[in-house]
Phi, psi and omega in degrees: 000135179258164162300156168236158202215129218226138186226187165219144183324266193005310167296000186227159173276155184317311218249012202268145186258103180261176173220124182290123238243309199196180199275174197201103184246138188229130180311339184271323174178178196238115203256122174260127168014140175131210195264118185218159193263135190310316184277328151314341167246139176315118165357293197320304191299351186243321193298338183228044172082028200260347204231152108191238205275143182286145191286154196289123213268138168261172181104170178272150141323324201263320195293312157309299173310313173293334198262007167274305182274007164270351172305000000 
């Protein structure tokens, strides 16, 4: 039997950058796997265990900031 691991919007900062897990389909669209800012994604996607939080970046800020804009 598996778990089931049930989460809440709540539990995130509004502005906070999560990570979408598995595809996530909505009558409205289809948000696929990757980095999303928490108010951008569906109720649906946290209630049913698809997102979460990214682990804490070592390093300076600056050194974080250069290495986003060479991507």
């Amino acid at each position: 039997m598996a778990l089931e691991r049930r989460l809440s919007r709540a539990m995130f900062g509004a502005t906070e950058v999560v990570e979408l897990r598995q595809m996530c389909f909505t009558p409205g669209r289809v948000f696929e796997p990757g980095k999303y800012i928490t108010g951008d994604l569906p109720d649906v996607a946290f209630t049913m265990g698809l997102v979460e939080k990214l682990p804490p970046v070592r390093g300076k800020s600056e050194d974080i900031a250069n290495a986003t804009e060479e991507e």
